[in-house]
C-alpha positions as CSV (number, residue, x, y, z in Angstrom):
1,X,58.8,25.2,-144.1
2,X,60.0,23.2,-146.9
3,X,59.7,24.2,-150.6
4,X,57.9,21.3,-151.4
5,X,55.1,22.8,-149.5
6,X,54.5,26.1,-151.0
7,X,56.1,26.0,-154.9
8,X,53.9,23.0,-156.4
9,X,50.5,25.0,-155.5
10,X,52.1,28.7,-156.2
11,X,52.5,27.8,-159.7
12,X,49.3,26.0,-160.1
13,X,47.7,29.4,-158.6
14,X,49.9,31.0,-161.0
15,X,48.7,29.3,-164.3
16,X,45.3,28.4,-163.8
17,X,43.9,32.7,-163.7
18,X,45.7,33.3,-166.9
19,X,44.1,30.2,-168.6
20,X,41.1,31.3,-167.3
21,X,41.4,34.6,-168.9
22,X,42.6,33.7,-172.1
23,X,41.5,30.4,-173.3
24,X,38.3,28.9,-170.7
25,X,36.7,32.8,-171.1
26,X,37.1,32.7,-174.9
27,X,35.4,29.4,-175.0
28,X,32.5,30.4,-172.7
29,X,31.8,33.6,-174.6
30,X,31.8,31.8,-177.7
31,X,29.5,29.4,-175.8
32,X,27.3,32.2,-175.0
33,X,26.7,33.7,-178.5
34,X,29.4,36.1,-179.1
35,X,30.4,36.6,-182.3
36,X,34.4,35.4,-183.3
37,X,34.9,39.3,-183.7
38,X,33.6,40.4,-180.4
39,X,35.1,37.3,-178.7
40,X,38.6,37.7,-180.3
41,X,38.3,42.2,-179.2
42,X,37.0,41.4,-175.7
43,X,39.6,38.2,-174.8
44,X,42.7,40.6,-176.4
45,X,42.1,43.8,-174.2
46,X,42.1,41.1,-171.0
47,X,45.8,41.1,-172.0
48,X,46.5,44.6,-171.7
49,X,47.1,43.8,-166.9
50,X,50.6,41.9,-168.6
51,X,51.4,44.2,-171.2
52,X,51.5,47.0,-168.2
53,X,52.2,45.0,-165.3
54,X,56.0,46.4,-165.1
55,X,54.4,50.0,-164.6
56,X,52.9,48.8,-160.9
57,X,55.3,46.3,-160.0
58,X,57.3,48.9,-157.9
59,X,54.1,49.0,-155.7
60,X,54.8,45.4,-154.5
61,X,58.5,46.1,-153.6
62,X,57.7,49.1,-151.4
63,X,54.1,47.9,-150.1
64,X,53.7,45.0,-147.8
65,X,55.1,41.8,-148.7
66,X,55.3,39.1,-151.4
67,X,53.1,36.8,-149.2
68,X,50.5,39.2,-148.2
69,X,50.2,40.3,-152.5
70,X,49.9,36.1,-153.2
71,X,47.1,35.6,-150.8
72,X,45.4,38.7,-151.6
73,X,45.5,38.5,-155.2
74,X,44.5,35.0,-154.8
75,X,41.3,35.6,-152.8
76,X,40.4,38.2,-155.5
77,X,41.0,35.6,-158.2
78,X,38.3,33.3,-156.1
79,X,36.1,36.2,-156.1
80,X,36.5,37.0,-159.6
81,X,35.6,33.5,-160.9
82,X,32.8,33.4,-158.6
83,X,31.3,36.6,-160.3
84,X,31.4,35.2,-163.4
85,X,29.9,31.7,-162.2
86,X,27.1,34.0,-159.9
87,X,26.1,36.0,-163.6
88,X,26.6,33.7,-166.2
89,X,22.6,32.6,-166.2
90,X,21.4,37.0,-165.7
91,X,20.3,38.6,-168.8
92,X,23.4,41.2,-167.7
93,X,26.3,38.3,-168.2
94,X,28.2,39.8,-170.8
95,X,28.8,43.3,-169.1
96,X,29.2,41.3,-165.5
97,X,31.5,39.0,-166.9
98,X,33.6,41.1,-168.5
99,X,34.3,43.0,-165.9
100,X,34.9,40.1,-163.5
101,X,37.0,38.2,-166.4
102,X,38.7,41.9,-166.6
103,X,39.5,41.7,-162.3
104,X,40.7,38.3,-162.5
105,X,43.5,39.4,-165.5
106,X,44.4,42.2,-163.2
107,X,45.0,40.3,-159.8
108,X,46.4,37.0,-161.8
109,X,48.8,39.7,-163.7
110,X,49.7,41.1,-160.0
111,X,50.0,37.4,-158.4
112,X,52.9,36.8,-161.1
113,X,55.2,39.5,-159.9
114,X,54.5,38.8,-156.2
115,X,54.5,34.7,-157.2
116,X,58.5,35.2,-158.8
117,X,59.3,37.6,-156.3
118,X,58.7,35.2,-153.6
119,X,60.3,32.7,-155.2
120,X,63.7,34.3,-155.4
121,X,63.9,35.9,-152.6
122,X,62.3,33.2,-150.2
123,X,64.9,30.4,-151.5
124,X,69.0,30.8,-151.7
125,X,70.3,30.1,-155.2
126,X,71.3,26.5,-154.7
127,X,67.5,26.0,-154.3
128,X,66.4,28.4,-156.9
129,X,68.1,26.1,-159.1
130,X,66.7,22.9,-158.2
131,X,63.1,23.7,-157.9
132,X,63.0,25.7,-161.7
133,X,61.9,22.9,-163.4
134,X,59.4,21.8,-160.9
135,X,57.4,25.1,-160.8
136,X,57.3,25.1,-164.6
137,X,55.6,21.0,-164.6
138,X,53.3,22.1,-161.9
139,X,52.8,25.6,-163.4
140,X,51.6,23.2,-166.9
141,X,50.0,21.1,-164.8
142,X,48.0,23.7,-164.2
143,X,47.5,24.3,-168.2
144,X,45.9,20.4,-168.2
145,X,43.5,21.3,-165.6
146,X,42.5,24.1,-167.2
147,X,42.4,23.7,-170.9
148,X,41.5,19.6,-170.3
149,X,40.0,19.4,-167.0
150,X,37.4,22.3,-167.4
151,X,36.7,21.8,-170.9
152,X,35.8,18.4,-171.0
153,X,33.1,18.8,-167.7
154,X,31.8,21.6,-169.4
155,X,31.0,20.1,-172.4
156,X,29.9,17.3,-170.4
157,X,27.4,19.4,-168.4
158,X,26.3,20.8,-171.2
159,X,25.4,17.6,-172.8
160,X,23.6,16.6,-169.6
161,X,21.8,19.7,-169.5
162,X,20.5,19.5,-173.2
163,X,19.4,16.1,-172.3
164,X,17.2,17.7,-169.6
165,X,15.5,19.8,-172.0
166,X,17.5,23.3,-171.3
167,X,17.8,25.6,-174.5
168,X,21.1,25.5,-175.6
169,X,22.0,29.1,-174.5
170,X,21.1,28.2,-170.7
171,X,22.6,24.9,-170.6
172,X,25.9,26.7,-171.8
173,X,25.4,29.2,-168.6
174,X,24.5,26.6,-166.1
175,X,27.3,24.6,-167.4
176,X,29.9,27.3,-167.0
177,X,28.5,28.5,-163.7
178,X,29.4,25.5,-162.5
179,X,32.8,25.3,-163.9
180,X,33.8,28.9,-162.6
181,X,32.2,27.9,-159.0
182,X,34.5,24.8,-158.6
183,X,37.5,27.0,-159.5
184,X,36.4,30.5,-157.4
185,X,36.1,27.5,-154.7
186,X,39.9,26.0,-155.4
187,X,41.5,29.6,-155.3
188,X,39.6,30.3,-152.3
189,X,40.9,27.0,-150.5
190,X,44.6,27.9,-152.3
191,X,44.5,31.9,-150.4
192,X,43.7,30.2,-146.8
193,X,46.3,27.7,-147.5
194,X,48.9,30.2,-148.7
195,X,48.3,31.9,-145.5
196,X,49.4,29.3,-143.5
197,X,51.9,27.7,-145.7
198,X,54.2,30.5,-148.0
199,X,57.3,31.3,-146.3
200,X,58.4,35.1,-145.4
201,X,61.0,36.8,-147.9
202,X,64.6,36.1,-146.2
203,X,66.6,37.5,-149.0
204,X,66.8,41.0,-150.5
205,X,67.9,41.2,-154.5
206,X,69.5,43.7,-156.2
207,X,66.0,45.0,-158.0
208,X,64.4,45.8,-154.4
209,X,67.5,47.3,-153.3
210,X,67.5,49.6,-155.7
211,X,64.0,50.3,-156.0
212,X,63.8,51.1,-152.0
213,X,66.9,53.1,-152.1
214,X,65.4,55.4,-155.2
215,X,62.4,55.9,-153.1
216,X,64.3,56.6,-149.5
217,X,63.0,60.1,-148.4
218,X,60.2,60.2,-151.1
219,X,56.8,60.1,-150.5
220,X,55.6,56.9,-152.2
221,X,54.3,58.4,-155.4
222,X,57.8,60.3,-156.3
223,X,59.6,57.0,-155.1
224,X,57.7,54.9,-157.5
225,X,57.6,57.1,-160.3
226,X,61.4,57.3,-159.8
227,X,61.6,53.3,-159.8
228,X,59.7,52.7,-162.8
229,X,62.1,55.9,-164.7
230,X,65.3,54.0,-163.3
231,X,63.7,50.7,-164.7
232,X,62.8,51.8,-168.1
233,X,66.4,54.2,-168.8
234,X,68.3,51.5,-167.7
235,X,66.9,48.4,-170.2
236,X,66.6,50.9,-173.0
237,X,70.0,52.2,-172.3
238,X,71.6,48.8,-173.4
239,X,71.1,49.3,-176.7
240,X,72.2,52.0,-179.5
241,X,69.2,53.0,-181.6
242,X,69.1,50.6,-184.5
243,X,69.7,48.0,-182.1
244,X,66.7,48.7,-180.2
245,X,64.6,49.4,-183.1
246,X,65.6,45.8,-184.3
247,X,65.3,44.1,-181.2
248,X,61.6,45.4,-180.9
249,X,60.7,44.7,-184.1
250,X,61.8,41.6,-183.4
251,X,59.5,41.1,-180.4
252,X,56.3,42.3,-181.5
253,X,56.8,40.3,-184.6
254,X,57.6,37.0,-183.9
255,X,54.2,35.9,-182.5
256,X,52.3,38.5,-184.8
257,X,51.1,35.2,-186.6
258,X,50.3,33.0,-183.1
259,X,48.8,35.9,-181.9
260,X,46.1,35.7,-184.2
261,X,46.0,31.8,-184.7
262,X,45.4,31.7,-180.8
263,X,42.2,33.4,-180.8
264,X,40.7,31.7,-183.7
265,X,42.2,28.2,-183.6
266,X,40.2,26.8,-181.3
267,X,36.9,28.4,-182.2
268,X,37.4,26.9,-185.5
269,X,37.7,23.5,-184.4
270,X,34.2,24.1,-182.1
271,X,32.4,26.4,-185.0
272,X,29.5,24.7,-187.1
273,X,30.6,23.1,-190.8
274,X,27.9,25.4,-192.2
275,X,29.4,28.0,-190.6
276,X,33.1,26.7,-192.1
277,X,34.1,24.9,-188.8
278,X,34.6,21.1,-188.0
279,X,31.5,21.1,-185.4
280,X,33.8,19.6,-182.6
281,X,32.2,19.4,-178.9
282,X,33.9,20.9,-175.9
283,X,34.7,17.8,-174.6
284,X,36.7,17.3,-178.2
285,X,38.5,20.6,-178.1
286,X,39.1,20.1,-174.4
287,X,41.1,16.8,-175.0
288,X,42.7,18.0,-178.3
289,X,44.3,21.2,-176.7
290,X,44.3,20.2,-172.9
291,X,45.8,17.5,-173.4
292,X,47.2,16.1,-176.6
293,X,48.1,19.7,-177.6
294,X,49.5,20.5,-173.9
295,X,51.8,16.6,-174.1
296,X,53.0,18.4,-177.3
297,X,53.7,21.9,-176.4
298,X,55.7,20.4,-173.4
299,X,57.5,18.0,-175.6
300,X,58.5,20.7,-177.7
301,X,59.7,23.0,-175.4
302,X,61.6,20.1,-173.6
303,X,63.6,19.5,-177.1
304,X,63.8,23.1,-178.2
305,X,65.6,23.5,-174.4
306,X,68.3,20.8,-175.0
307,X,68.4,22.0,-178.6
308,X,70.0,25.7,-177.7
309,X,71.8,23.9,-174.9
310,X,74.0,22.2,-177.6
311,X,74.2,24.6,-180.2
312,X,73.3,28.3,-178.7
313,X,70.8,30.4,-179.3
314,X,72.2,32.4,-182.3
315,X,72.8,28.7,-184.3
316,X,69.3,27.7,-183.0
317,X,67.0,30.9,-183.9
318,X,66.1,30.7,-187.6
319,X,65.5,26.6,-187.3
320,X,63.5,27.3,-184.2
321,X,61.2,29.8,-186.0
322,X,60.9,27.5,-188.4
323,X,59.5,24.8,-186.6
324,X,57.3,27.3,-184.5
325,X,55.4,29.3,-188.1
326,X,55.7,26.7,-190.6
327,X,53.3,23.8,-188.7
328,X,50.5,26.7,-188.8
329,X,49.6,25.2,-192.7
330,X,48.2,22.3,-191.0
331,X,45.1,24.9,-190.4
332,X,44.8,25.2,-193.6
333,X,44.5,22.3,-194.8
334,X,41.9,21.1,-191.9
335,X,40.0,24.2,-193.1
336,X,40.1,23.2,-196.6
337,X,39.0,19.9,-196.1
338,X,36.9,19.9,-193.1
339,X,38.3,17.2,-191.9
340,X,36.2,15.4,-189.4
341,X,38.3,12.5,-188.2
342,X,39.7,13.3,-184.7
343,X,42.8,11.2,-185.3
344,X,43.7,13.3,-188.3
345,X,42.9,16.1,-186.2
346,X,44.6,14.8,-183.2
347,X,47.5,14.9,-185.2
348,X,48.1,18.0,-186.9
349,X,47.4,19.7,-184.0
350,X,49.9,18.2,-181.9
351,X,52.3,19.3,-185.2
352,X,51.1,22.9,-184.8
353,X,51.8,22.8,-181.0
354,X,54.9,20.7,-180.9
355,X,56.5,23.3,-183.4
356,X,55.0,26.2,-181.1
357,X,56.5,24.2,-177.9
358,X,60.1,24.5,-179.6
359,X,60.0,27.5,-181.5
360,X,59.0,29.7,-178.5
361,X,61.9,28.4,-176.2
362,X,64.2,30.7,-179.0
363,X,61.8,33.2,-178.0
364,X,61.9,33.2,-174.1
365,X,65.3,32.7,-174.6
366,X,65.9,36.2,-176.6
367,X,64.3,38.0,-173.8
368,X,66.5,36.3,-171.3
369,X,69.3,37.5,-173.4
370,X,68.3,41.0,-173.7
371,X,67.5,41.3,-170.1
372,X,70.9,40.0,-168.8
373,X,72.8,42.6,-166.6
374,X,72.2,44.4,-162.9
375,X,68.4,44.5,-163.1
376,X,67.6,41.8,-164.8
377,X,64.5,40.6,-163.3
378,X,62.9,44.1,-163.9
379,X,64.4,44.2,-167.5
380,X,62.5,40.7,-168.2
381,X,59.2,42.3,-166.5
382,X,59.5,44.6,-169.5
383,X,60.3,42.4,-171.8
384,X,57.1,40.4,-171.4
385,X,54.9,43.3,-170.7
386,X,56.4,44.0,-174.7
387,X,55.8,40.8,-175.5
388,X,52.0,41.0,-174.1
389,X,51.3,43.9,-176.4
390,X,52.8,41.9,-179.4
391,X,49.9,39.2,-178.4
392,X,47.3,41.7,-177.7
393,X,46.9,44.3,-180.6
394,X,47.0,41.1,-183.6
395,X,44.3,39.4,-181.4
396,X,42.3,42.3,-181.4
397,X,42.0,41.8,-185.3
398,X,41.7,38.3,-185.5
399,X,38.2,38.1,-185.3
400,X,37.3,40.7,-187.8
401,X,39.8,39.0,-190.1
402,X,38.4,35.7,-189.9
403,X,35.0,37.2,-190.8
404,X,36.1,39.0,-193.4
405,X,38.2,36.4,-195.3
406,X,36.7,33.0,-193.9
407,X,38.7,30.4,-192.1
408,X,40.7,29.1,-194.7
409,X,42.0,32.9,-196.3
410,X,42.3,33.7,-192.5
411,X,44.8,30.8,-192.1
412,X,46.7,31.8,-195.4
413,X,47.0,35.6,-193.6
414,X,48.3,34.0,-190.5
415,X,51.3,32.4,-192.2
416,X,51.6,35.4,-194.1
417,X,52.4,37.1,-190.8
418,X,55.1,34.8,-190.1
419,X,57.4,36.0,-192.5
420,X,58.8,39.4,-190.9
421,X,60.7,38.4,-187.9
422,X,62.3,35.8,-190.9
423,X,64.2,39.0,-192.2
424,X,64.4,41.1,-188.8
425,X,66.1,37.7,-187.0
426,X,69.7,37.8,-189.1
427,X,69.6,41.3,-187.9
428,X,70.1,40.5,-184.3
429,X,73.6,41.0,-182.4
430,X,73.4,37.6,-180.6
431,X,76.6,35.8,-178.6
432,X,77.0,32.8,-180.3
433,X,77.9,31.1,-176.9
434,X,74.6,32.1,-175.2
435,X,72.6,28.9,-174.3
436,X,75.3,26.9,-175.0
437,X,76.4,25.1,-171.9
């Protein structure tokens, strides 16, 4: 079966849960009523599947394969989104949600491992190689569908539904609902597809190996409490003690200020000018994130790639972080002002999310460096798992801290929290060839 098949509607699969989880379910209980507080609490803890996803991964090495895990933990995805969509208009949503919202983290967060699994050990390196960049457009193709495509209909079906004389709360539910049904029913076509159409593992890497050889002759509990031990002494075992003090630091700092901004941002945009906002629609925030704000993000990133490429990481990292904290001011000043013209506020977002696009390439690219050696796709597994917890506990906070200090303070706080990783960064033992090709 050839690639071409299988990877462009994996990594759709792949993005769209997580986008789900983090950005269309933040929106929808903001839609709903929810406090920013309680929306910013709820939407962090939906991180916590990533931030512990290295501790079950051993599971999918020694239990069935990487095909059955993708169709499976598609299907529950469709089911998951379906729940939501089924509850949205019963006076229980909020606790049926949640805990659908909560399923869909958990079996997106397992469809990654299986997802990257599949990928390297389905395809030789050669192809591995060549189809990189492709999964990463379709996987942000995924991010327009999303953060565009769902947006803008439900705000459209919301308007529609006002027009008809629904209350504003139940036009937000049936406008959702609907939403959440036409995606449960895309991930329920994607797992019957999958089924036919993903290829069997042909290829064993060094990570299984290793993993099924630790748990030979073990029942399956010893062997995978012996995998994850193995996993975990062998990354932190790479570095001496100041080292990996720093290099944590390092990682649970250097989104501490996007961590927060990413909960609140868009709210902002959507929240009522009496209420310190700019009183944008869905549909607004829909085509200024999903899709101006995605065109620069990808830009970004692009530049930020080609930038380490010519002058290494270690040249590249303060510049980047730069470009990635400094663009957040633009919040500030929309908050300020209130600005109400969306070209203005076309623009300075795109800023904010070009400089994200290329400051967060130094970022991924840190992990990749601290993850290099024998078991280096498990070592990256932890490394993001880290670098979910570094997103999770500041977005916990963000919504009390807006409330407390008002948009504009807020946004001061967040680029106050950009400073640390300024001082932890020189700190770093980096290879000043590493990126550099």
């Amino acid at each position: 079966m050839t690639p071409w098949a299988w990877i462009p509607t994996l990594y759709m699969a792949e993005g769209a849960p997580y986008f789900a989880v983090n950005t269309l379910a933040m929106l929808f209980l903001s839609e709903m009523g929810l406090s920013n507080a309680d929306v910013a609490l709820y939407t962090s803890w939906m991180y916590l599947p990533w931030v512990i996803k290295p501790f079950w991964s051993p599971i999918l090495d020694l239990f069935g394969s990487k095909k059955m895990w993708v169709v499976v933990m598609q299907f529950f995805v469709a089911i998951a989104l379906a729940g939501v969509a089924f509850t949205a208009p019963l006076d229980f949503w909020l606790n049926a949600s949640l805990a659908f919202f909560w399923l869909c983290a958990f079996a997106s967060a397992t469809h990654d491992i299986a997802a990257d699994g599949l990928y390297i050990l389905a395809l030789d390196t050669n192809q591995q190689s060549f189809f990189v960049g492709i999964r990463n457009t379709f996987y942000r193709i995924s991010t327009v569908l999303c953060q565009w495509g769902c947006l803008v209909l439900a705000g459209q079906l919301f308007e529609k539904n006002s027009v008809d004389g629904m209350d504003i709360i139940p036009a937000h539910a049936s406008a959702w609902s609907t939403v959440f049904f036409i995606m449960a029913a895309a991930f329920l076509f994607l797992s019957v597809y999958h089924f036919a159409m993903l290829p069997k593992e042909k290829n064993a890497n060094e990570d299984v190996e290793k993993m099924m050889s630790d748990a030979q002759d073990s029942v399956a509990p010893v062997g995978i409490f012996t995998s994850l031990k193995n996993n975990f002494q062998s990354f932190f075992a790479k570095f001496s003690g100041v080292e990996l003090l720093l290099a944590l630091l390092f990682i649970f700092t250097y989104r501490l200020g996007e961590a927060q901004l990413g909960k609140i941002a868009q709210l902002f945009l959507k929240d009522t000018l009496e209420n310190g906002g700019l009183g944008l629609t869905l549909t607004d925030v829909g085509n200024i994130y999903g899709l101006v704000g995605v065109v620069a993000l990808m830009t970004g990133g692009v530049l930020g790639g080609i930038a380490v490429s010519k002058y290494g990481l270690k040249k590249m990292l303060f510049p980047m972080m730069l470009f990635m904290n400094v663009p957040n001011i633009v919040y500030i000043f929309l908050s300020a002002t209130q600005a109400t013209s969306l070209p203005i506020i076309y623009v300075m977002v795109a800023i904010e999310q070009f400089g994200y696009g290329f400051g967060f390439t130094a970022f991924t690219l840190y992990l990749v460096y601290i993850s290099q050696g024998k078991y280096s796709t498990t070592h990256y597994a932890i490394c993001t798992g880290l670098m979910a917890l570094g997103m999770m506990i500041p977005g916990m906070i963000a919504g009390f801290m807006q409330e407390m200090l008002g948009y504009t303070n807020f946004f001061v706080w967040v680029c106050v929290c950009t400073i640390p990783p300024f001082f932890i960064a020189p700190l770093l033992k980096i290879d000043k060839e590493f990126g550099v090709k």
